[in-house]
N, C-alpha and C positions, 0 to 999 in steps of 0.2 A: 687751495690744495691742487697738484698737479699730480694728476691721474697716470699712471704711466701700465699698460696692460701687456699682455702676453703678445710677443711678436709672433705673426702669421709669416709661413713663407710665402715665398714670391710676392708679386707689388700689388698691394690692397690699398685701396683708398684708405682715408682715416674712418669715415664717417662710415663705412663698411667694417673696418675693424672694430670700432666702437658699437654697432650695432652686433655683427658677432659675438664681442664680451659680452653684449646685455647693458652697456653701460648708459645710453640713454632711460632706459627702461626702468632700472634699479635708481637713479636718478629724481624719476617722474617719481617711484614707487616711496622711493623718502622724504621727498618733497625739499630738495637740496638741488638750487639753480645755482647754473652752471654758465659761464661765459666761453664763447669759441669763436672760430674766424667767420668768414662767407661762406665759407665750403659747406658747416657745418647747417645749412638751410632745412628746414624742413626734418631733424633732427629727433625734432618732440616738444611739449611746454618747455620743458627743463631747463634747455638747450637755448640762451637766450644771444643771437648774433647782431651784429649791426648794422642800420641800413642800407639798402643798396644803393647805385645813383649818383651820379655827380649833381652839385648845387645845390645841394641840403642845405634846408633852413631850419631855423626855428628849434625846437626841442628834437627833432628829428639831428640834427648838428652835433650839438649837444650830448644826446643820446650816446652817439659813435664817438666824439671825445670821451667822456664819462667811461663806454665802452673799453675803449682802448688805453688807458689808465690803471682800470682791473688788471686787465691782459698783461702787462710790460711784464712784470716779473716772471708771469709763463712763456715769455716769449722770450726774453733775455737766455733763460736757463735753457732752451733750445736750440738755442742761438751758440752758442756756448758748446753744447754737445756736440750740436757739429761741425764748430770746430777743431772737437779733440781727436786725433790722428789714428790716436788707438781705433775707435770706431769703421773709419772707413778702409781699414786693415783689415776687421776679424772675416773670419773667413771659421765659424764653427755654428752649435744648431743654435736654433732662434732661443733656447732656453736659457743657455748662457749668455746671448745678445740680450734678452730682457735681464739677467740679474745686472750685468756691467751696467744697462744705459740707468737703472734704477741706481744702484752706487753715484755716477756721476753723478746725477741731480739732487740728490740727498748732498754730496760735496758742495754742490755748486750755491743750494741753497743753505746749510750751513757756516759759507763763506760771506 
């Protein structure tokens, strides 16, 4: 599932937007783990990221393969986003910035 929340103005971290939704939190509260990048450290249980570190071995390797596997399709469909035109054009409030970028990802993953 790819969580898509209300856009904040001006430039907020993710892992600060996410913590403003509540969304780590409601997360922990349902007991529905959750895969995210590095950024997302220290996030909460839920929140489960990949190691850090050059020269990983062993299941720690593994882990961040495995990792990164879940991820693609939320990363692809971001991917994607930005590179549709429309996007880095609008210029209106963050309300209708979250209905569009929700439409596109709903497109992109029914495609």
């Amino acid at each position: 599932m790819i969580w898509v929340s209300d856009a904040l103005p001006g430039a907020v971290h993710d892992l600060t937007a996410a913590r403003t939704h509540g969304i780590p939190a409601t997360l922990a509260a349902d007991d529905i783990k959750c895969r995210a990048d590095k950024a997302y450290q220290g996030a909460g249980p839920a929140v489960r990221v990949p190691f850090r570190g050059k020269g990983l071995r062993g299941w720690h390797r593994r882990h961040n393969r495995d990792h990164a596997r879940i991820r693609s399709l939320g990363e692809r469909a971001m991917a994607t986003l930005k590179c549709w035109r429309l996007l880095r054009k609008l210029r209106c409030s963050t309300t209708r910035i979250t209905a569009v970028v929700r439409a596109v990802i709903a497109l992109e993953l029914a495609t």
